[in-house]
Steps between C-alpha positions, in 0.01 A plus 500: 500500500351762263123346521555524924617847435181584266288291748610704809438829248151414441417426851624778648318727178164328636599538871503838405217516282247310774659584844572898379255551266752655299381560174839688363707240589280235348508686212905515506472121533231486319620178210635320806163556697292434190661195406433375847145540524514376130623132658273558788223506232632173347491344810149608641374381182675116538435517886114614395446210265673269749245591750227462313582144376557410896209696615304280289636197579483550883138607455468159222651273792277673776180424300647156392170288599256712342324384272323839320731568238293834409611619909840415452521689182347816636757485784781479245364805356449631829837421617673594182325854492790706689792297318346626153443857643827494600607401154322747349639784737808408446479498111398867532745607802739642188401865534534503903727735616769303698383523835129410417705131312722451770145557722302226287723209433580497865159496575423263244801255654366531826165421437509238296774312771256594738201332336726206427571451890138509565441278277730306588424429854129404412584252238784342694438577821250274763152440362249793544149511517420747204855524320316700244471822676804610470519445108186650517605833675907512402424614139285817599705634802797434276342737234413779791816500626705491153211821430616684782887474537490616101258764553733614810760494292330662208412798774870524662647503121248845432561678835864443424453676142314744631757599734752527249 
């Protein structure tokens, strides 16, 4: 009953903290809040390294008749690329301010479900012409995109300082 009562505590603290942009109240909350986006970190990290070991094997089944094993190693690397940038982000995300976390593990979450889905529906989907494409193009709009909703972030998290 207590950890529902602690749950409901820390939701409503980030609620607050993301919906508001209250930065008092956060800070009232602020071991609740923390130790949220502390397991949020934990489980960006497991859901990162997840997605990398299915990206690759979704991109390993795709290319499962070709023969070049120097191509299919350059697309692991390829499609491995925003997993390990991920990873590294994440291993440095400590100093963030709150908001900026919550701001990159959800971002993090969503792209790397997002680049599983694609993923998913060329390796098991019906047969396409050039399946490689997409594995070709996924990594790089993934990195644009994971750029831009952190530098967004990065901006809103100054203006708000700046305000105060």
């Amino acid at each position: 009953m207590q950890e529902r009562r602690q749950l409901r505590h820390t939701a409503s603290a980030i609620s607050n903290l993301v919906l508001a942009g209250d930065m008092t109240n956060a800070a009232s909350s602020g071991t609740n809040a923390e130790a949220f986006v502390d397991r949020l970190q934990s489980a960006t990290r497991i859901i990162t390294a997840l997605g990398a070991v299915c990206a690759v094997g979704l991109m390993l089944y795709t290319g499962r008749h070709n023969k070049s094993m120097v191509l299919m190693a350059m697309f692991v690397a390829w499609v491995l690329a925003p997993f390990a940038t991920f990873w590294y982000a994440n291993s440095h995300s400590a100093r963030l301010s709150v908001r900026r976390r919550l701001a990159f593990y959800g971002t993090t979450l969503i792209l790397t479900l997002g680049t599983l889905i694609v993923y998913s529906v060329v390796a098991l989907g019906p047969p396409r012409p050039k399946p490689a494409f997409l594995f070709l193009v996924v990594p790089p709009i993934t990195g644009v995109l994971f750029t831009a909703i952190i530098a967004i972030a990065r901006f809103a998290d100054r203006g708000e300082s700046l305000q105060a």
